[in-house]
N, C-alpha and C positions, 0 to 999 in steps of 0.2 A: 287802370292797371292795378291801382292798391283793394280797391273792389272786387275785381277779378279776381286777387292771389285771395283774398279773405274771404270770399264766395269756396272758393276751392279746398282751403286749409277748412272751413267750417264742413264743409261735403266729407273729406276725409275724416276729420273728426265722427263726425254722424255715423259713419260707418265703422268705424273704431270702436265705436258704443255699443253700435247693432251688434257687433261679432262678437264682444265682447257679453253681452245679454247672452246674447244665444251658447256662450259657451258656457256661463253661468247653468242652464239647463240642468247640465248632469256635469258629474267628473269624468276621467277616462276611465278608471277603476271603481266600484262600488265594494266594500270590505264589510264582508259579513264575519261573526263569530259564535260560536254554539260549542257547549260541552263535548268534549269527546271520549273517545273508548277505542277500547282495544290493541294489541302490539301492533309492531309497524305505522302503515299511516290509519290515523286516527278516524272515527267516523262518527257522526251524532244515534239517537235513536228517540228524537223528535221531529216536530213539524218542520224546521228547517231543512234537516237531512233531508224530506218528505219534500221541499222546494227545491235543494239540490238537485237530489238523484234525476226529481221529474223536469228542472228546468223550468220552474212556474217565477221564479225570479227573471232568470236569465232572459223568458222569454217576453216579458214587459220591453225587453231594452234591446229586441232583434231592431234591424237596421240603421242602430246607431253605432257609434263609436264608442260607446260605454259598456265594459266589459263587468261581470262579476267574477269577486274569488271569493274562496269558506277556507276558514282556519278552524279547527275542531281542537280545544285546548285543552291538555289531559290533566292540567290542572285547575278544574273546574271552574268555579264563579271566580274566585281572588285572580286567577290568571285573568279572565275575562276583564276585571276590575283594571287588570295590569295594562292591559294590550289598550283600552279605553284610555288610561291615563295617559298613555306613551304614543296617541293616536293612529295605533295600528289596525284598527278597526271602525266603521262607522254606526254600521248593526248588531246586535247579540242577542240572543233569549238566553234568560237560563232564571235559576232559584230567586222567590224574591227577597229571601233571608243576606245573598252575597248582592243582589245589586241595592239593597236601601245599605249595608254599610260602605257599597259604593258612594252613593249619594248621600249620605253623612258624612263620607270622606271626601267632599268638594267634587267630584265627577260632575260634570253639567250636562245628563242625561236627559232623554223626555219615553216616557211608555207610551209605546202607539197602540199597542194591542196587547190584552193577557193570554197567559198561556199554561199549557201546561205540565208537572212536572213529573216525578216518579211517581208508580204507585207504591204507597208504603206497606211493607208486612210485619210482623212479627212473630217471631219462631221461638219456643219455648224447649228445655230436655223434657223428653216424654215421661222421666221418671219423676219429675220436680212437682207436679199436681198442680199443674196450673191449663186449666181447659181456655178462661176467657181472660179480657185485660182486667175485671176484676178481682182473679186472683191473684197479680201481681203484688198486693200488698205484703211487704215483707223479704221480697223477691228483692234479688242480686239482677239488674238491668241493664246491657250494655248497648250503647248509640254512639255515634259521633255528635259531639257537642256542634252549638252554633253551626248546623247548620237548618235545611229543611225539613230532615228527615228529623231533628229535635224537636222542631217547632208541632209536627206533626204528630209525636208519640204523645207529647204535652198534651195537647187539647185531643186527643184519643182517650187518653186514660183520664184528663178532668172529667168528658164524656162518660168513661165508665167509673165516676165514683173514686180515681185513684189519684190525690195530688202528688206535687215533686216529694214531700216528706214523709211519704208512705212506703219508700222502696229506695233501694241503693241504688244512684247512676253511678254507669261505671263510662267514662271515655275512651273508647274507644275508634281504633279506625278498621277499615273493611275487613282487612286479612287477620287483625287480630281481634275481631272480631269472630269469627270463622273457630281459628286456632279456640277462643277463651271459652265458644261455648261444646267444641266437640269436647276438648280437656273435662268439663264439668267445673268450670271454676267463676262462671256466671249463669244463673238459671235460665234468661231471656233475651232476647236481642230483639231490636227494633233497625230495621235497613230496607231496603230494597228487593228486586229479585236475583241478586244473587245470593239469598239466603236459599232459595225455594229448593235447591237440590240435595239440601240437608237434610229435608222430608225424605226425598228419594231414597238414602244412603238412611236412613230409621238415627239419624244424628239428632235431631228437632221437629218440631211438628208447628204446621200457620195454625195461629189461635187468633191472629188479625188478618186481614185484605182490608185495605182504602176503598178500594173499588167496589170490593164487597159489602163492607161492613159501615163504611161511612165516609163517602167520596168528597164529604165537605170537608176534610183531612189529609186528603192527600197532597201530594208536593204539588208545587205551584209557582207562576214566575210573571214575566214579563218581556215583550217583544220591543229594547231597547232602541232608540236612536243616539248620538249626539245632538245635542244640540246645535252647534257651529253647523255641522249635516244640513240639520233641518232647516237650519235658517237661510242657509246659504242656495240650497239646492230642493224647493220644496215639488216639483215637479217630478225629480226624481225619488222623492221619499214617498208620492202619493204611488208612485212606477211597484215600489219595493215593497208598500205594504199591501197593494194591487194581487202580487204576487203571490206573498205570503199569505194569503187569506183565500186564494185559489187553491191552493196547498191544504188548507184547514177541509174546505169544501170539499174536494176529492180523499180526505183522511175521512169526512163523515160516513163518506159513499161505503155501507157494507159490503158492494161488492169489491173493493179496492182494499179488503181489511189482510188479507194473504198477501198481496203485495208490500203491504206493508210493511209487515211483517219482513219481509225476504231483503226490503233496503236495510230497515233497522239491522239485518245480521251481518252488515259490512261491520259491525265495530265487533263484531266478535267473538258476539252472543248466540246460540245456535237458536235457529228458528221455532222451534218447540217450548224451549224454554221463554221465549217472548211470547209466545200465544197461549203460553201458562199464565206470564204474568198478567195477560191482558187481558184473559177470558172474562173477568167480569166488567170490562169495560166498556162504555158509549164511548167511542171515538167523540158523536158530534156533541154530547156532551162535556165531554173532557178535555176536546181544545175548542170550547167554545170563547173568541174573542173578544167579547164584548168589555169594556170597560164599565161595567154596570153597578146595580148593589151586592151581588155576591162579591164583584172584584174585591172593591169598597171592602168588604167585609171581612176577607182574609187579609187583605193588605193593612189594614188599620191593626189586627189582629196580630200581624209578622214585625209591625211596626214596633207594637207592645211588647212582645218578645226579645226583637233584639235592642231595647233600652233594660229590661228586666233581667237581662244575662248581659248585661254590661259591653254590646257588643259596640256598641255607638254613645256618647254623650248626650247628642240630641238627632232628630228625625227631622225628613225630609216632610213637606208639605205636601203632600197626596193630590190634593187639584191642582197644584200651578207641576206638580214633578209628570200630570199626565194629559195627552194629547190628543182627543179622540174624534177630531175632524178628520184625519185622514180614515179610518177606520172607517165612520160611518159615511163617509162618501164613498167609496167601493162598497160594504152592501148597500146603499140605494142605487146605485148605475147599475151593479150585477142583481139587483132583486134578491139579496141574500138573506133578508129580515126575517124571514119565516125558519131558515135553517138555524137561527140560532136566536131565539125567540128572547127578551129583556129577559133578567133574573132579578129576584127578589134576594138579600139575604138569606142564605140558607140555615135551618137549623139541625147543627150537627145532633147525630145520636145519642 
């Protein structure tokens, strides 16, 4: 009899294990997070959007019980940083300037994949005599400090010959940014493309493009997990980066570039104006994944940055902060090696 009951209670245990393994698998919810834009509800205008809109995550996890959601945070990387720490989320891309002072701030992160981020421009007054970033010497400059777009004008203008003590930075953020340089009361602005309609309106003129003029410069980031995530639930994490790199794939495809285009203008951006900024860009260049030596490159780079602007005390460890088994096991199953071929360190202009 006591055989029998401990035969039995062992059977029930065993199975107690089993279901519990297998629910280990995935959670019920999978919580992604990505920059957002625009009034009302917010929307990204990267590759995740690009996994959203088309369902290239969601569809990793059809007939299971694991559902995904996207939070799109209008308070960019530091929110992102937030919602991490407060573990309302599991996934995020975004700048790699806010996620290494995430992870200088104790976040227990891992990068599954690089990604990438705005393109950067520069807009100058047409009366001010400034055609290229080598005229900037002397020049009244305004950027928003610490973040990507800093790190980006930085190594632009070392590129063209101009260090920080050759030119006034002025801090600034987006709107008064706008406001300081239609006023005349800074010569140049360094941002994004919402400067580009200032061309438009004869307010400033692009004397830079990232895309154009030197894409080893433009913004830049990283395709996040948690750690606890990954370690807990790697099945589902190889599910999520499956996804996201099917999304990359279909962002290469030229003929898929107008579509693109029309998701990004959920956050509020009109369609024209996005296939301005983008016109000089390779998609599959530009979100190309790989964690290689270019990655390597900028990140060591960004790293430098945010200890040299005092952004962090000390920096994260780049090999053990990234993770690129899962990466490279979807492209060898999907045959993806060719679309996004190793990179070399790039040397900027």
């Amino acid at each position: 009899m006591f055989r029998r009951l401990t035969l039995t209670m062992a059977a029930v245990a065993g199975l107690a294990l089993a279901s519990a393994g297998q629910a280990e698998d995935a959670p019920s919810t999978i919580r992604l997070g990505d920059v957002g834009f625009g009034f009302g509800t917010p929307f990204g205008v990267g590759l995740q959007a690009i996994a959203d809109a088309k369902g290239f995550i969601a569809k990793e996890f059809e007939g299971t019980e694991t559902t995904v959601s996207w939070t799109y945070f209008t308070g960019t990387g530091p929110a992102i940083n937030e919602a991490f720490a407060n573990d309302q989320i599991d996934f995020a891309s975004y700048g790699a300037v806010p996620n290494i002072v995430g992870a200088a701030g104790g976040l227990d992160t891992v990068i599954l994949a690089s990604t990438q981020g705005t393109n950067i421009f520069a807009v100058a007054r047409p009366d001010a005599g400034i055609e290229t970033l080598s005229d900037l010497k002397g020049k009244r400059v305004a950027l928003q400090k610490a973040t990507i777009i800093h790190w980006a004008a930085l190594e632009a203008l070392k590129d063209a010959g101009v260090e920080e003590s050759d030119f006034t930075l002025i801090d600034l953020k987006n709107a008064d940014q706008l406001a300081a340089i239609t006023a005349g009361s800074v010569d140049a602005v360094f941002g994004a493309d919402f400067l580009l309609p200032l061309e438009q309106k004869g307010i400033a003129k692009v004397i830079f493009s990232s895309a154009r003029d030197n894409p080893a410069v433009s913004g830049f980031g990283g395709f996040l997990v948690s750690r606890d995530f990954v370690e807990a639930y790697p099945d589902a994490t190889q599910k999520v980066v499956d996804g996201y790199i099917h999304a990359a794939e279909w962002l290469a495809d030229p003929a898929n570039r107008d579509e693109a285009f029309e998701i990004w203008a959920r956050a509020g951006t009109p369609v024209e104006l996005i296939a301005r900024s983008n016109a000089d860009t390779d998609f599959a260049e530009a979100y190309n994944p790989r964690l290689d030596g270019e990655f390597e490159r900028r990140y060591h780079s960004a790293l430098e940055f945010a200890l040299e602007q005092k952004l962090v005390r000390s920096t994260p460890d780049l090999e053990s902060w990234t993770d690129g088994s899962f990466l490279n096991d979807t492209l060898a199953r999907n045959e993806l090696d060719t679309v996004w071929p190793e990179r070399t360190p790039a040397v900027s202009n």
